[in-house]
N, C-alpha and C positions, 0 to 999 in steps of 0.2 A: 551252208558251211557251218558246221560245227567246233567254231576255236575262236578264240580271244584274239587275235590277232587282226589290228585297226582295218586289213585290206582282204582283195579278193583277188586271184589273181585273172586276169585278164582271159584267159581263156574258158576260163567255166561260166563268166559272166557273158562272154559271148555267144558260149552253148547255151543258155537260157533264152539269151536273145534268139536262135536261131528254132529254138522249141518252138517260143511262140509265134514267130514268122511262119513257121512250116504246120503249124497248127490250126491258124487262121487261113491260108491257103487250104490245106488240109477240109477245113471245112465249108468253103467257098466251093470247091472244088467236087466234094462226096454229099454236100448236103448234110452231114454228120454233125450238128454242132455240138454232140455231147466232146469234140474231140478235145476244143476249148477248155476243157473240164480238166485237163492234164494241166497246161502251163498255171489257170487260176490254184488249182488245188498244190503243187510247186511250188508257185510264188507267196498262196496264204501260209505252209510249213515254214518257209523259209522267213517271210516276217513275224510269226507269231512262235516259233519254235523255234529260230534259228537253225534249221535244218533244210536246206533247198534239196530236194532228192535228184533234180536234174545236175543239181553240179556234182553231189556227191555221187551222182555212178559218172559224171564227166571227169571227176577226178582220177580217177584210176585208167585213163588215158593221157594223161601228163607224161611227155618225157623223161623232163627235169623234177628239180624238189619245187612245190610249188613259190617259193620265195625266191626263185631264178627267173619268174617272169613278170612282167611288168603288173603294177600293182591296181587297183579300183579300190577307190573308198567305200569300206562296207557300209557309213554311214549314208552314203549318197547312194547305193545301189540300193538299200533301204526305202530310201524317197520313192529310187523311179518302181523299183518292185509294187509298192502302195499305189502306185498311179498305172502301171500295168493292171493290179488287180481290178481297180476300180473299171477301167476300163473292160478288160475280159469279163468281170461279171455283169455291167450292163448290156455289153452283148451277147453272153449266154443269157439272159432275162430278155432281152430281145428278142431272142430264136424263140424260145420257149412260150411267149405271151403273143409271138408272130406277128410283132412290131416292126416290119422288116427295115424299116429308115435309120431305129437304133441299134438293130443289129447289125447290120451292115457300113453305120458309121462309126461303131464304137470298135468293131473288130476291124477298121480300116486302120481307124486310127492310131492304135495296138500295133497293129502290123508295120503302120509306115513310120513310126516313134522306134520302133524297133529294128527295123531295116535303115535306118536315118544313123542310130546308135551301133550296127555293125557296120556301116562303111566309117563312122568313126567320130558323129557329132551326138553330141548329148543332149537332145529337149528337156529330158527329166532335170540334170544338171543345170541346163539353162534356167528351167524355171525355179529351181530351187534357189541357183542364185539370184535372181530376181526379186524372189519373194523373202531373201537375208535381206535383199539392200533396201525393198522398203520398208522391212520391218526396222531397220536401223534407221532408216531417216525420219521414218511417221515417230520413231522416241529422241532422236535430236532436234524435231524443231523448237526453236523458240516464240 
């Protein structure tokens, strides 16, 4: 998404999530892992550019104005997009080096992080907030 505006709206955030669900199947499924190569190269635009090409052509399937529907923090969708990446590219290095334990667990885990956050729970968010709270108390102790 290309705009200044703190949020994302919920539905394009969940067509990204369902790219990489159906991508990871996708290549489970055909043996294809260049297909992986879609959501990582997606998700690297979208944190290094600010430009996610999956939401922006998801966008122009929105009903409403995008500000009619519920909102995601672009800063936190930030987080989990760097921890998707990381993940999809060690299992595209996986396929590719024919390591097949971290292919297979790095794009597991991609897939169930991401199917966990369309039925409507956030790992990414969890860990992020976890990792605020102890950075805030490892600088409070006395």
């Amino acid at each position: 998404m290309n705009n200044d505006s703190p949020s994302i709206p919920r539905p394009l955030v969940r067509t990204n999530q369902w790219v990489i669900v159906l991508s990871v199947i996708l290549t489970w499924v055909t043996g294809g892992y260049w297909i992986l190569a879609v959501p990582l190269i997606a998700g690297l635009m979208g944190v290094l550019f600010d430009f996610n090409p999956v939401m922006y052509a998801a966008k122009a399937f929105l009903k409403k104005n995008p500000s009619a529907y519920a909102p995601e923090d672009k800063g936190q969708q930030k987080f989990n997009q760097v921890l998707a990446i990381l993940f999809l590219l060690a299992a595209l290095v996986g396929y590719l080096m024919h390591w097949t334990v971290l292919a297979y667990a790095a794009s597991a885990m991609v897939c169930l992080a991401a199917s966990i956050a369309i039925l409507g729970f956030c790992i990414g968010c969890f860990i992020h907030y976890q990792w605020t709270q102890y950075k805030y108390r490892s600088r409070n102790r006395t």
